[in-house]
C-alpha positions in Angstrom: 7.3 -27.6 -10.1 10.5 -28.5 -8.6 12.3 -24.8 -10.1 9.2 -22.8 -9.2 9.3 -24.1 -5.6 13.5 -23.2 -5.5 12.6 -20.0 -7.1 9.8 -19.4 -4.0 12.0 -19.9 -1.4 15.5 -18.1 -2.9 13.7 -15.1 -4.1 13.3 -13.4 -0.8 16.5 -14.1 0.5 17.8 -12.9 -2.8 15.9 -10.2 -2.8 16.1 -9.0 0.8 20.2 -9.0 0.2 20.2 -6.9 -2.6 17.6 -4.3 -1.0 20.2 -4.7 1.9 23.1 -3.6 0.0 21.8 -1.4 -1.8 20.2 0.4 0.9 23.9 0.5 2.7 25.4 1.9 -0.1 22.9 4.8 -0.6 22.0 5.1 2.7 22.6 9.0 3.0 20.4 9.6 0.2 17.5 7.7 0.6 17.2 9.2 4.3 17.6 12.5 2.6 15.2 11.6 0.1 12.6 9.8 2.5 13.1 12.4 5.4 10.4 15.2 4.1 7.6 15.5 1.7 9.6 18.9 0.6 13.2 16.5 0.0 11.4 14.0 -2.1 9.7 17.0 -3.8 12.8 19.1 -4.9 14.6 15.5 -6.1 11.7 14.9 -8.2 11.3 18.2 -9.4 15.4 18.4 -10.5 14.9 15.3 -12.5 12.8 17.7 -15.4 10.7 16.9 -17.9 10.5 13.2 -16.7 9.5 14.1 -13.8 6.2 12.3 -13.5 7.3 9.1 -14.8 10.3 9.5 -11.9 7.4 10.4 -9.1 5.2 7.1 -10.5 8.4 4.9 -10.5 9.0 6.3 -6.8 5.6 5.4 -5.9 5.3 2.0 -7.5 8.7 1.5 -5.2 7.2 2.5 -1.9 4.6 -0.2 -2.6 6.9 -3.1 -3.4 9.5 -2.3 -0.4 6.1 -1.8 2.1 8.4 -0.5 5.0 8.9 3.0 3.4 5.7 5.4 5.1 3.4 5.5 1.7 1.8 9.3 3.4 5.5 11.2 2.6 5.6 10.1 -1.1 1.6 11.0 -1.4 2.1 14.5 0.2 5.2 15.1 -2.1 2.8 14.8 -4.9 0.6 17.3 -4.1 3.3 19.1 -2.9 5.0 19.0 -6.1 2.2 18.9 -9.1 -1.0 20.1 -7.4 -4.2 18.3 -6.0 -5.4 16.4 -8.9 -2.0 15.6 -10.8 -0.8 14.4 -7.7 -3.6 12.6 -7.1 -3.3 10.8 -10.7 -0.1 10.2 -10.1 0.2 8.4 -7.1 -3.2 5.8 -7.7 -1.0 5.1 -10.9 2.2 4.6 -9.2 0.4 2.6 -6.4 -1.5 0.2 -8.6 1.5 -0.6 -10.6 3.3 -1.4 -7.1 0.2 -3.2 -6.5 0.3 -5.4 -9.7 3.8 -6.3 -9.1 2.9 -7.2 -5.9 0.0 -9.5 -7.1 1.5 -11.0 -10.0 4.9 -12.3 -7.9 2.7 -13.8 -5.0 0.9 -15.7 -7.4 3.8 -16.9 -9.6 6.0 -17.8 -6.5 3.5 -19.3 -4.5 2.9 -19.6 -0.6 6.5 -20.1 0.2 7.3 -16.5 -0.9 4.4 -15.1 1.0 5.7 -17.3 4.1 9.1 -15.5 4.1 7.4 -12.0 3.6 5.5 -11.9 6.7 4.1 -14.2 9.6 2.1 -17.6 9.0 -0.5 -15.9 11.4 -0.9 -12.7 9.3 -1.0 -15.0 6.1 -3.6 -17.0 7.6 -5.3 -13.7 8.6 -5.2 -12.3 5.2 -6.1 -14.9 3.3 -9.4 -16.0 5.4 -10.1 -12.5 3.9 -9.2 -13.1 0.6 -11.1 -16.0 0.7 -14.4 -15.0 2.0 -17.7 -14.9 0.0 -17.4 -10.7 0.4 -13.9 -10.6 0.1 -14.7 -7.2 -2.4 -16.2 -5.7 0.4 -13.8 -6.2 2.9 -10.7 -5.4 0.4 -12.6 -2.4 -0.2 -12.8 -1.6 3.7 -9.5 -2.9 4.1 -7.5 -0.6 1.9 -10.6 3.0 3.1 -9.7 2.7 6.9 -6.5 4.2 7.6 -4.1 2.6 10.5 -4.7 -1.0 9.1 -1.5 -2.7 7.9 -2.4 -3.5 4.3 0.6 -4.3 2.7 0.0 -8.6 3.3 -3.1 -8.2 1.1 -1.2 -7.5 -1.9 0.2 -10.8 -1.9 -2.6 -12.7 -0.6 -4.9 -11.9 -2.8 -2.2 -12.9 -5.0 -2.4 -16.3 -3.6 -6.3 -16.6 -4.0 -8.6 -17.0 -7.0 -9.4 -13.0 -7.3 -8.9 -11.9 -10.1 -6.3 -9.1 -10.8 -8.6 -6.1 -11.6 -11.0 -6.9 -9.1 -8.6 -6.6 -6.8 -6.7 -3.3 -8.1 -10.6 -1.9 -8.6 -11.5 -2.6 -4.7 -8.1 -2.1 -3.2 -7.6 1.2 -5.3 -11.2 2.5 -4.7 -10.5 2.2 -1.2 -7.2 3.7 -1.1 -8.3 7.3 -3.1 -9.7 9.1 -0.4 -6.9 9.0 2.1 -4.6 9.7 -1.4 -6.8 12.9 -2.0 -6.3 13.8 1.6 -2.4 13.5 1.5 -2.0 15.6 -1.8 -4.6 18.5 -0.7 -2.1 18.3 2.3 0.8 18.4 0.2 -0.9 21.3 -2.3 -2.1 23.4 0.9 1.6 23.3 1.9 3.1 24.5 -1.6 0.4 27.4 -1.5 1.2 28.2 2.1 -2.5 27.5 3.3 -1.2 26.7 6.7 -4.6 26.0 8.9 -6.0 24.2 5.3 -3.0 22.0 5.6 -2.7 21.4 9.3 -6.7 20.8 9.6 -6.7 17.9 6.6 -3.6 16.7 8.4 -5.2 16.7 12.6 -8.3 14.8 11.0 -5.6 12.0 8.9 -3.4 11.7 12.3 -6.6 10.8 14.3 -8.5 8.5 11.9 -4.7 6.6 11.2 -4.6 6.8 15.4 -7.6 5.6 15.9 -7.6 2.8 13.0 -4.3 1.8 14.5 -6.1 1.1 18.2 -8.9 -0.8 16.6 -7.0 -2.1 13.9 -7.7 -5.8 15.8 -11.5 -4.9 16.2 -11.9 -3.8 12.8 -9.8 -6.6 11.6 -12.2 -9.5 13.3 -15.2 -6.9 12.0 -14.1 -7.4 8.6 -13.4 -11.4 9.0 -16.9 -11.7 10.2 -18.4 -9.4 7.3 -17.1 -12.5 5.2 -18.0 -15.6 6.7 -21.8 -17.3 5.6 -24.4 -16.8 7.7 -25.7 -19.8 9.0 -29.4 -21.1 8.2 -31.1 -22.3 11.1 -33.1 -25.4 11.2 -36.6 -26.0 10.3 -39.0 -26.6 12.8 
């Protein structure tokens, strides 16, 4: 217990210094890489025949290190191999992301989830994870665009979900605005202009408006969970 608990508070710090480092060192790159859909797109494309296991790797990264924008990595992939490869590709990169996720909150315990993010978005998250419905609200969670996300990963990690009910909810939830990135990404490469920039006007306002409400729909979602309670007999 005693080298689990060292391991759950080093391994952020550990990690965070060699994401730090790294990112220094290629710094150049990865805002090349990260700047456009259309730079991620020709990177991917000059790496050949391995280039969807590069694009899944990419995406399975974006997940993990949750302060890269998950939209410029989806639109590459439509951009790059069409609508429904892209599509494929990204749910598979993003579940893997999503497993990793998982599987390290729930080997390292709270203390690694403490160091990720706030006690009061843990607390959050996990009266979600928690809940009687928490399916449901994953589900809702992960469909309404605007909502940070990225703390249910690991909470869920930290409650007694299973793993593939959580990657079936969470990944149900997160197709539609995947589908919607790629058909912008595929409209682009086939120079659909007012295909691409109507699919990307509705995304901007549902993300907008999710991102207003996101507290609303947040204490909506809590309350979906909680038991109602039975009134007394007369």
């Amino acid at each position: 217990m005693r080298i689990k608990k060292l391991l759950s508070l080093l391994a952020f710090p550990c990690l965070f210094l060699a994401l730090l480092v790294l990112t220094f060192v290629l710094r150049r790159q990865l805002f090349e890489l990260f700047s456009s859909p259309q730079a991620l797109r020709e990177w991917i494309r000059a790496t050949g025949v391995v280039a969807p296991l590069v694009f899944v790797a990419v995406q399975a990264f974006q997940v993990v290190f949750f302060f890269i924008p998950g939209e410029i990595p989806q639109v590459a992939g439509g951009y790059a191999f069409g609508l429904w490869m892209g599509t494929v590709l990204s749910v598979t990169g993003i579940t893997l992301g999503a497993t990793f996720n998982f599987v390290i909150a729930r080997i390292l315990g709270v203390p690694f989830v403490n160091a990720l993010f706030t006690p009061q978005k843990v607390e959050q998250a996990r009266k979600i994870a928690t809940s009687p419905k928490a399916r449901l609200s994953f589900f809702l969670f992960f469909l309404i665009p605007g909502i940070p996300k990225d703390i249910l990963c690991y909470v869920a990690g930290l409650s007694i979900m299973k793993l593939h009910f959580f990657l079936l909810y969470s990944t149900l939830g997160r197709i539609p605005g995947i589908i919607g990135s790629a058909l912008i990404g595929n409209a682009a490469a086939d120079r659909r202009w007012i295909l691409a920039g109507t699919v990307f006007f509705i995304a901007a306002a549902l993300f907008v408006l999710g991102f207003l409400l996101r507290e609303r729909i947040q204490h909506l979602l809590e309350g979906i969970g909680r038991r109602p309670r039975r009134g007394r007999r007369t």
